[in-house]
Backbone as CSV, one residue per row, in Angstrom:
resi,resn,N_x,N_y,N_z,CA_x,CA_y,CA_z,C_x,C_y,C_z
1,UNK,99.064,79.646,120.297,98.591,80.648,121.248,97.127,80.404,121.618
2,UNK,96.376,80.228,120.903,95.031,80.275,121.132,94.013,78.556,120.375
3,UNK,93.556,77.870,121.414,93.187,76.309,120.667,91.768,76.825,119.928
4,UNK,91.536,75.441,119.381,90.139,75.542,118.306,89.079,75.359,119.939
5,UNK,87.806,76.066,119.359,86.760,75.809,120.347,85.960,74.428,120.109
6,UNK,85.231,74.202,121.123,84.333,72.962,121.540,83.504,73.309,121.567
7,UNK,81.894,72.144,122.199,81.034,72.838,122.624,80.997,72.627,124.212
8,UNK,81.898,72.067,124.992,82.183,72.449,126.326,82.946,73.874,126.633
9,UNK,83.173,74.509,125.640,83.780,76.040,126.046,82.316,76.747,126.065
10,UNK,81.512,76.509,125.047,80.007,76.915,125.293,79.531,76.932,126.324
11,UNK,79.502,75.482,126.963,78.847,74.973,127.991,79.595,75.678,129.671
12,UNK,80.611,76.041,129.131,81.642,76.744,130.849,80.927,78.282,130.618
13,UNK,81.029,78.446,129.351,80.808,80.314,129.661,79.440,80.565,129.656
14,UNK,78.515,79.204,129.082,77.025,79.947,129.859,76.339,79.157,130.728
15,UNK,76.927,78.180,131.523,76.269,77.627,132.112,75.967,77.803,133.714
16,UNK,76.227,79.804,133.793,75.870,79.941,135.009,74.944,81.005,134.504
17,UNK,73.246,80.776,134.534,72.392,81.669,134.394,72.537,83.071,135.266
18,UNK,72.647,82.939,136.839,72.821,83.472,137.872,73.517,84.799,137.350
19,UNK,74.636,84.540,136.547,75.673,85.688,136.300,75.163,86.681,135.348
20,UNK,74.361,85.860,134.251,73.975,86.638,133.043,72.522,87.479,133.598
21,UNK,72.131,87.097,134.931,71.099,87.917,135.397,71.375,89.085,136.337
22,UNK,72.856,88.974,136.941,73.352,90.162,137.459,74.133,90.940,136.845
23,UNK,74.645,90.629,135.784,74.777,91.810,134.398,74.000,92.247,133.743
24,UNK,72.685,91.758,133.852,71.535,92.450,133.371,71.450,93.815,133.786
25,UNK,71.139,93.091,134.948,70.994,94.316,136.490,72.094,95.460,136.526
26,UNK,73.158,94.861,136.235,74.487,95.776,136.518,74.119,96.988,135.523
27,UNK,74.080,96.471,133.858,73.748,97.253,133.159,72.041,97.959,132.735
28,UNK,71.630,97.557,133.440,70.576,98.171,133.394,69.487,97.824,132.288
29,UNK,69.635,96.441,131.289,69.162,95.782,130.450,68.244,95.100,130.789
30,UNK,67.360,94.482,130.160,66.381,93.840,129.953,66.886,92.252,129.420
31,UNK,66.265,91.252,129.574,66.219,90.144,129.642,66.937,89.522,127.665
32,UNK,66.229,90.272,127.351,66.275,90.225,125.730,67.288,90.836,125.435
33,UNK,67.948,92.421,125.746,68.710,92.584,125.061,70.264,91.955,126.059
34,UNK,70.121,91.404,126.886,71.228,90.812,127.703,71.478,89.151,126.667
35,UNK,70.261,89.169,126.270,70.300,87.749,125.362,71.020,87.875,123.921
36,UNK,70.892,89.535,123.432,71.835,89.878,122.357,73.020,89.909,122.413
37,UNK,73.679,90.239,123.830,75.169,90.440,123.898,75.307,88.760,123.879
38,UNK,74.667,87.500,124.613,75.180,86.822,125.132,74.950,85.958,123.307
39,UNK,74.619,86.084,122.374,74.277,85.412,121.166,75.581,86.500,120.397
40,UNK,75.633,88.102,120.566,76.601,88.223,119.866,77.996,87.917,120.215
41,UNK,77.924,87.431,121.340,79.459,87.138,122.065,79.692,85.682,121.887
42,UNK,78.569,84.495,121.764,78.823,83.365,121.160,79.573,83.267,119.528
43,UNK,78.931,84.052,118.912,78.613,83.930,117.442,80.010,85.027,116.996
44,UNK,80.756,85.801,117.696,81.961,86.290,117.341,83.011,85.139,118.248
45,UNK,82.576,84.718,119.686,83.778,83.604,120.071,84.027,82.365,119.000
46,UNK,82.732,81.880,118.593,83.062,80.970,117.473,83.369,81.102,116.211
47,UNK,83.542,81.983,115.677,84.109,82.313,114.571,85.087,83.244,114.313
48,UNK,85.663,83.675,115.193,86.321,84.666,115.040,87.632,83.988,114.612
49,UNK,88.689,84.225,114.049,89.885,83.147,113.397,91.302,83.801,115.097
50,UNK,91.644,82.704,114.963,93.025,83.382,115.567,94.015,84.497,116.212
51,UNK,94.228,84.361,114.257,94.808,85.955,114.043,94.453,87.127,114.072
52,UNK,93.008,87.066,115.346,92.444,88.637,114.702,91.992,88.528,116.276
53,UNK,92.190,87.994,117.066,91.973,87.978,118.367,92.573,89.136,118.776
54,UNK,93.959,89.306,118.966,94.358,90.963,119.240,94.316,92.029,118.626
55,UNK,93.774,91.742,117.642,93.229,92.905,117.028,91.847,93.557,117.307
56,UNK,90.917,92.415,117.609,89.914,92.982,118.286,90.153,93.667,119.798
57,UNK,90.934,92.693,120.258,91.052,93.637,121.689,91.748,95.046,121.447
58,UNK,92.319,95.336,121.086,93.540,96.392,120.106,91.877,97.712,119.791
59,UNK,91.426,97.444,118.937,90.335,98.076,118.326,88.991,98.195,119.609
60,UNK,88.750,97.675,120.485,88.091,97.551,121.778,88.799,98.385,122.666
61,UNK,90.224,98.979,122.308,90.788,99.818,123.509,90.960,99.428,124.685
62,UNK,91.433,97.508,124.945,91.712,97.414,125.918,93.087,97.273,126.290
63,UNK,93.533,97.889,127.730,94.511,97.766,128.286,94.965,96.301,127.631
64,UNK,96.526,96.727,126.964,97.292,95.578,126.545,97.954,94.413,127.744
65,UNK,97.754,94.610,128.550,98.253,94.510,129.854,97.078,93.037,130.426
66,UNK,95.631,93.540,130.310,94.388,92.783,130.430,94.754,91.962,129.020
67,UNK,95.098,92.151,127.800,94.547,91.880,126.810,95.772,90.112,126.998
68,UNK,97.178,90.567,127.357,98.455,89.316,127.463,97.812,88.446,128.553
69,UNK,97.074,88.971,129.889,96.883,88.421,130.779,95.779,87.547,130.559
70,UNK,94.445,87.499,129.122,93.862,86.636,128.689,94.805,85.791,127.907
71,UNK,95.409,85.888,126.731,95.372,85.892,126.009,96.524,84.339,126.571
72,UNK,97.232,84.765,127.747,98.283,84.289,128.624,97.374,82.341,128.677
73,UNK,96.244,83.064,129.558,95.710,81.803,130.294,95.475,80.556,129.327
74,UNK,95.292,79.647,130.194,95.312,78.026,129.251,93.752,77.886,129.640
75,UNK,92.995,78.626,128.465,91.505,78.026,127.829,91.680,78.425,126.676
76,UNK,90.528,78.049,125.764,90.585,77.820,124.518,90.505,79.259,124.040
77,UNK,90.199,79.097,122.659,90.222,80.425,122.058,88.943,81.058,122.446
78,UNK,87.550,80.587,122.079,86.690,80.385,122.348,86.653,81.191,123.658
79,UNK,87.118,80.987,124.807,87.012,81.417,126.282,87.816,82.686,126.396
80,UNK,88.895,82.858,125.080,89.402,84.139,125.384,88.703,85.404,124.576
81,UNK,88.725,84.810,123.824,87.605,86.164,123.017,86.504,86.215,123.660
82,UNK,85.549,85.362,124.311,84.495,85.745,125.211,84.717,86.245,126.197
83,UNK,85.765,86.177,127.132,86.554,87.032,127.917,86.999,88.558,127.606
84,UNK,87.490,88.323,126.089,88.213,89.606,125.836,86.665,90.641,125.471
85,UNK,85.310,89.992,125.043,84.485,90.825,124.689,83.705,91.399,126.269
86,UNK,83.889,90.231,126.987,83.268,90.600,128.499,84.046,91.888,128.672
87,UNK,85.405,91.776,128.785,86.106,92.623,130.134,85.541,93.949,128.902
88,UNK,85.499,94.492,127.872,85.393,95.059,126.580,83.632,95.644,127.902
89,UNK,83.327,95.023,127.805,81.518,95.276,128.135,81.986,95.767,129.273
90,UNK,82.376,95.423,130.525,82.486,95.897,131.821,83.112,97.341,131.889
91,UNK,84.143,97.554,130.788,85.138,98.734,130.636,84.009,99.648,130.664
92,UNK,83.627,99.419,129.351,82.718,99.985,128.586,81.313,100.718,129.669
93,UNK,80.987,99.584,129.957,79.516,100.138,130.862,78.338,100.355,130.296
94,UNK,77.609,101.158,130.547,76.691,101.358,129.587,76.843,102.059,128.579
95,UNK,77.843,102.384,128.497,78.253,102.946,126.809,78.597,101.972,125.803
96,UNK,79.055,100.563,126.179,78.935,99.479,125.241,78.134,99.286,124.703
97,UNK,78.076,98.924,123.199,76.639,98.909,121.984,77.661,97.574,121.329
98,UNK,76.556,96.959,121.032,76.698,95.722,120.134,77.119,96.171,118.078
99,UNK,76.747,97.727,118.313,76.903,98.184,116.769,78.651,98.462,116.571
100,UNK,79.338,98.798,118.014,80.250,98.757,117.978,80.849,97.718,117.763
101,UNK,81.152,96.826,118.391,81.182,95.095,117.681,81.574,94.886,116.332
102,UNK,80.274,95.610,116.215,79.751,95.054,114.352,80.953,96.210,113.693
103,UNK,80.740,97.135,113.911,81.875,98.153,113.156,83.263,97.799,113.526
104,UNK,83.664,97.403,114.623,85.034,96.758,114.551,85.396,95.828,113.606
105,UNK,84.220,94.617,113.522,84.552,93.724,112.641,84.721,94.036,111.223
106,UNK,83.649,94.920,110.770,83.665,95.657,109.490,85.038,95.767,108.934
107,UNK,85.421,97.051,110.266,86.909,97.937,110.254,87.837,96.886,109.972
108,UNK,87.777,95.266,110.187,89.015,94.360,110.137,88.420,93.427,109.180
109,UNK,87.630,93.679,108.425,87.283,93.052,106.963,86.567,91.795,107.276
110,UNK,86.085,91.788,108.740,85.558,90.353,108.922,83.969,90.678,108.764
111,UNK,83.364,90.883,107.351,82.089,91.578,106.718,81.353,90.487,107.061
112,UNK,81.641,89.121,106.711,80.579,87.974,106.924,80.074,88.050,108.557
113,UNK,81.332,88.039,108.840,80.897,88.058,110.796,80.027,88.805,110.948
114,UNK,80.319,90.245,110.815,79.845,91.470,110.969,78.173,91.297,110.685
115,UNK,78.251,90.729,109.369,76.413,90.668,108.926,75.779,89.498,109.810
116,UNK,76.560,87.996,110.248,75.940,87.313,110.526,75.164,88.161,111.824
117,UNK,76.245,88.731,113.163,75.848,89.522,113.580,74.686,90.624,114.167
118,UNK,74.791,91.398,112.997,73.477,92.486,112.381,72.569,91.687,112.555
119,UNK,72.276,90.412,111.364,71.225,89.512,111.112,70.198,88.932,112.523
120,UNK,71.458,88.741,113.753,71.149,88.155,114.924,70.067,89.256,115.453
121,UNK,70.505,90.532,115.244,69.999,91.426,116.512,68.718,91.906,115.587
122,UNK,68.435,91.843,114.559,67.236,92.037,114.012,65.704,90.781,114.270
């Protein structure tokens, strides 16, 4: 269902600055903390295992519907969990918090993630 990541899945999902500066804007963020989502959304796409991909979306409250229609497409894993945390942020709006993140992962025992995480945004 879902392949191992590269560092060309890196290189597709940030290599349009342009975008990560009109989600700034969209949400109303600052340069820095737009740089937290985009480090905590690396650092959960690459490590996140497999089997816990729908579970995060599941625990994110997204439409199961959005969640098959990633989960569907032919990119890596890597591109779907960064996907599944994007569409997660857009739902969300400015009510999305990165602590939420961290407490999902908690909630699914993925504690190492969770702290590497924390560690980032400090």
């Amino acid at each position: 269902l879902f392949e191992s990541e590269a560092i060309a899945d890196w290189i597709n999902v940030n290599k349009k600055p342009e975008n990560n500066q009109q989600q700034s804007a969209a949400y109303g963020l600052s340069s820095c903390e737009e740089d937290n989502y985009r480090k905590c959304f690396d650092i959960v796409a690459s490590k996140l295992d497999n089997n816990s991909i729908l579970t995060l979306a599941m625990k994110l409250t997204l439409p199961r519907e959005d969640v098959n229609e990633i989960s569907d497409r032919n990119i890596s894993r890597y591109q779907k969990i960064d996907q599944i945390l994007t569409l997660w942020r857009e739902q969300a709006g400015r009510q999305a918090n990165l602590n939420q993140v961290i407490a999902i992962l908690q909630a699914m025992d993925k504690n190492a993630l969770a702290e590497t995480v924390t560690d980032m945004l400090r």
